[in-house]
C-alpha positions as CSV (number, residue, x, y, z in Angstrom):
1,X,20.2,-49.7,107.1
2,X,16.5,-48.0,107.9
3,X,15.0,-46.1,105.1
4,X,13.0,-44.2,106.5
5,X,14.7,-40.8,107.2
6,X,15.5,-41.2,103.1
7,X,12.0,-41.5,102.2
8,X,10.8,-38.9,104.0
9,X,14.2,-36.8,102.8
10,X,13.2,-37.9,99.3
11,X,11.1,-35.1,97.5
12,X,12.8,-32.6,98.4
13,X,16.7,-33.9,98.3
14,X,17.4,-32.4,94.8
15,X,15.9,-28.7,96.4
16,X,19.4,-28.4,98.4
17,X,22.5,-26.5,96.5
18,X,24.7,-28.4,98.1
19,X,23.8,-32.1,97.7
20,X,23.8,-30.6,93.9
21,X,27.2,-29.3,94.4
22,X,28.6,-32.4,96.1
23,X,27.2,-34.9,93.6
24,X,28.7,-32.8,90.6
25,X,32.3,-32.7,92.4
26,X,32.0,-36.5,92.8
27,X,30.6,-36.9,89.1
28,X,34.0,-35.2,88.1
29,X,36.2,-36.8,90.4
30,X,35.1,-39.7,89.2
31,X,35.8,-38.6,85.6
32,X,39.3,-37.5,86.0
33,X,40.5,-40.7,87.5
34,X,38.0,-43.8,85.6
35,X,38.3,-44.3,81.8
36,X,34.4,-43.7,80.9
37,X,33.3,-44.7,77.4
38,X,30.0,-45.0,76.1
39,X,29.7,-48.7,75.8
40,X,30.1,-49.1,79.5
41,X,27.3,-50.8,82.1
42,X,27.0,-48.7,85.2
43,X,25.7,-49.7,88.5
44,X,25.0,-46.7,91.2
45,X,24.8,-48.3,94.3
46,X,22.6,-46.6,97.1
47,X,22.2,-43.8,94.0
48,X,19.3,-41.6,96.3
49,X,17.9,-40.0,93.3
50,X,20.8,-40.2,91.0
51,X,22.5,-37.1,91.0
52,X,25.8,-38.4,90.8
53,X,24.7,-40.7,87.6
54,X,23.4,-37.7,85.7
55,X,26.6,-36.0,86.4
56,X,28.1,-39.1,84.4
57,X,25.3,-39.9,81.8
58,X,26.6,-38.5,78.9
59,X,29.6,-40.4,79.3
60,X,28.6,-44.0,80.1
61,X,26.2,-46.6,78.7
62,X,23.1,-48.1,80.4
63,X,22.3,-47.1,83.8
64,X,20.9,-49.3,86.5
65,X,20.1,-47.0,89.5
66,X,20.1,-49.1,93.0
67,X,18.5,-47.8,96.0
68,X,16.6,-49.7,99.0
69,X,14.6,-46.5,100.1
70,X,11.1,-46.4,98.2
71,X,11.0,-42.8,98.3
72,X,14.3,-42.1,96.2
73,X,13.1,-44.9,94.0
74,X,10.4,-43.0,93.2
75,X,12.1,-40.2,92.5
76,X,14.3,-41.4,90.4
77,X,11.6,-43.2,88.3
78,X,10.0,-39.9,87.5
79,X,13.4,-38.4,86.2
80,X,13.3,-41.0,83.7
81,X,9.3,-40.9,82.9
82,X,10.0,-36.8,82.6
83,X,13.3,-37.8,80.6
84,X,16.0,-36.1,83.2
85,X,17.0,-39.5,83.6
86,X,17.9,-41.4,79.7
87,X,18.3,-44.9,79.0
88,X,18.3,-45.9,82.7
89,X,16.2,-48.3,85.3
90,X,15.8,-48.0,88.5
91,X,16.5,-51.4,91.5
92,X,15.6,-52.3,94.7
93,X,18.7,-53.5,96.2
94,X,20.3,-54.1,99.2
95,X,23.3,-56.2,99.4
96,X,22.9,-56.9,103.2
97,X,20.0,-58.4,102.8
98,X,19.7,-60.2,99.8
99,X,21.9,-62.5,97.0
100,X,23.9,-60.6,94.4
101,X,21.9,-60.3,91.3
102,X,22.9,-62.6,88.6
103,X,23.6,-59.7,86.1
104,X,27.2,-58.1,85.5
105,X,28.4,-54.2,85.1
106,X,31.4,-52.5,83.8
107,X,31.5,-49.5,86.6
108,X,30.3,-49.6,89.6
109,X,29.7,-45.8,91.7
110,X,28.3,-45.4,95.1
111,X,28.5,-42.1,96.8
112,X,28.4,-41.4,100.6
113,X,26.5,-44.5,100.9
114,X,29.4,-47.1,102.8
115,X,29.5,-45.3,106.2
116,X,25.6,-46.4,106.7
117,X,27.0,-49.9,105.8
118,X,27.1,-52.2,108.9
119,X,28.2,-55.6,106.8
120,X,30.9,-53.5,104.7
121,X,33.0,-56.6,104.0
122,X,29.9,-58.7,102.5
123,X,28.5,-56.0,99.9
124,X,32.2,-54.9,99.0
125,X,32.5,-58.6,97.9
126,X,29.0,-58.2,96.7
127,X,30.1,-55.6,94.1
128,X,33.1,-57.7,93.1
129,X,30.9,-60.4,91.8
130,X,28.2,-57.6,90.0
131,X,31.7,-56.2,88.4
132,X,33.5,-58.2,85.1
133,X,36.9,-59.0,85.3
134,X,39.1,-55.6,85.3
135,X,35.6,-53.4,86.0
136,X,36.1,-50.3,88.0
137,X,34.5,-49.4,91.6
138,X,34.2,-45.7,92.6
139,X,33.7,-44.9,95.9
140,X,33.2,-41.5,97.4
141,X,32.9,-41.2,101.2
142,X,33.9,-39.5,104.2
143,X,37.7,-39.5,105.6
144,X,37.4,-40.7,109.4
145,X,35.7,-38.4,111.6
146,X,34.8,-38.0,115.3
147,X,30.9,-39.0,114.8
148,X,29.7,-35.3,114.7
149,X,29.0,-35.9,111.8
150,X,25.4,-37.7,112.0
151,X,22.7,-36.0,114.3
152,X,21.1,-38.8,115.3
153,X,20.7,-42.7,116.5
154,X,23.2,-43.7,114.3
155,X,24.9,-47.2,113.6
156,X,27.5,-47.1,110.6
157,X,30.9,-46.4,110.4
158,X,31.7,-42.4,111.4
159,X,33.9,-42.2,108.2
160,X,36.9,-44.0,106.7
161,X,40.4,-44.8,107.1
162,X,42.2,-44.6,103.8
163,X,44.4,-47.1,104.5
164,X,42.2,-49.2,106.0
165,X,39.5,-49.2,103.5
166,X,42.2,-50.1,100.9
167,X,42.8,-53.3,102.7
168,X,39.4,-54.2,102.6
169,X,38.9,-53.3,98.9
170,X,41.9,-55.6,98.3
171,X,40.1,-58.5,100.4
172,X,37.5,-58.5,98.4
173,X,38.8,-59.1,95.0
174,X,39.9,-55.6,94.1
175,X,43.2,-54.1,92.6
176,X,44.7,-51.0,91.8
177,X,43.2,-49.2,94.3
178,X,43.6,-45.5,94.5
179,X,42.7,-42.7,96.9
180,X,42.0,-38.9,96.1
181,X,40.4,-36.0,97.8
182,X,36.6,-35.2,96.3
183,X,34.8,-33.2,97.8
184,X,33.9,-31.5,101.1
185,X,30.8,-30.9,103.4
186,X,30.7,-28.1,105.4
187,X,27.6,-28.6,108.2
188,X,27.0,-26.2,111.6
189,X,30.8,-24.8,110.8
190,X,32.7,-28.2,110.6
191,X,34.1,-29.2,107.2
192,X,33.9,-32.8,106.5
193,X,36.6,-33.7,103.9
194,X,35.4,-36.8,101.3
195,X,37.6,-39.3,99.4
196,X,37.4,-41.2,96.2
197,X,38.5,-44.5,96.6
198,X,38.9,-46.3,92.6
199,X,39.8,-49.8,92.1
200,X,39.4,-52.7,89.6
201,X,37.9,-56.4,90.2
202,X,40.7,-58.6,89.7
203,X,40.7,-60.3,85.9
């Protein structure tokens, strides 16, 4: 996917309330339904600059924060020079476009990041391998929607089946998959509902 709308987006993406409020529903969503423990290697996929792994850094281990847009990169690597960000590194990663990095994580969180996705099926498989046997995958994205809801030249998926992204999780190695409501977007007076979808890597 083309990075440039997120580098330019970059410096002042923590500035809006609601991206704050939205990453912080997620962050507990993703509470209530994973087991977090402190011992535990987390991945955030597509992370922006890492809201939704603050939201969870007191409860996790390590965090690797993986994001293909220089701007949010940067971004991210000044939380963690000013200390926002603790005991966490920052990645240039995209799955699309290049092999699966020979490292392994315990959780695995990526939020509003799969609808920009055009080779879903690869990087879903992609995260089975970065996951251990019986790791968890959060993923928080928009329910199917009529594509109102990008504003411009866009290529992705215009939201989610539930049912159908379950198949696909369970394609590519996962199990126990489960579906919840997170969080919503309201934008020019339409309400965009979002989903967390949890599953484990087969053992």
């Amino acid at each position: 996917m083309s990075t440039e709308r997120f580098d330019v987006k970059a410096a002042t993406w923590d500035a809006d309330p609601d991206k704050l409020t939205q990453a912080g529903e997620v962050a507990g969503a993703i509470r209530a339904a994973v087991p977090l423990n402190r011992s535990m290697r987390l991945l955030e996929y597509g992370a922006g600059t890492g809201l939704v792994s603050q939201g969870l850094a007191d409860s996790v281990g390590p965090l690797t924060l993986a994001d293909n847009s220089a701007g949010m990169r940067a971004v991210m690597q000044a939380k963690i020079v000013s200390g926002a960000l603790m005991n966490a590194r920052v990645w240039d990663l995209d799955l699309q476009a290049r092999p699966v990095p020979a490292e392994t994580f315990d959780l695995i969180v990526t939020s509003l990041v799969l609808h920009h996705v055009r080779d879903l099926d690869s990087v879903l498989t992609g995260f089975a391998q970065l996951l251990v046997p019986g790791g968890y995958l959060a993923v928080a994205d928009l329910d199917a929607e009529d594509g109102s809801f990008h504003d411009h030249d866009f290529d992705g998926h215009h939201g989610f089946d539930r049912g159908e992204l379950t198949d696909r999780l369970t394609s590519a190695g996962f199990t126990d998959v489960r579906m919840q409501d997170a969080t919503r977007i309201d934008r020019d007076g339409t309400r965009y509902s979002v989903f967390l979808a949890t599953a484990r890597r087969s053992e």
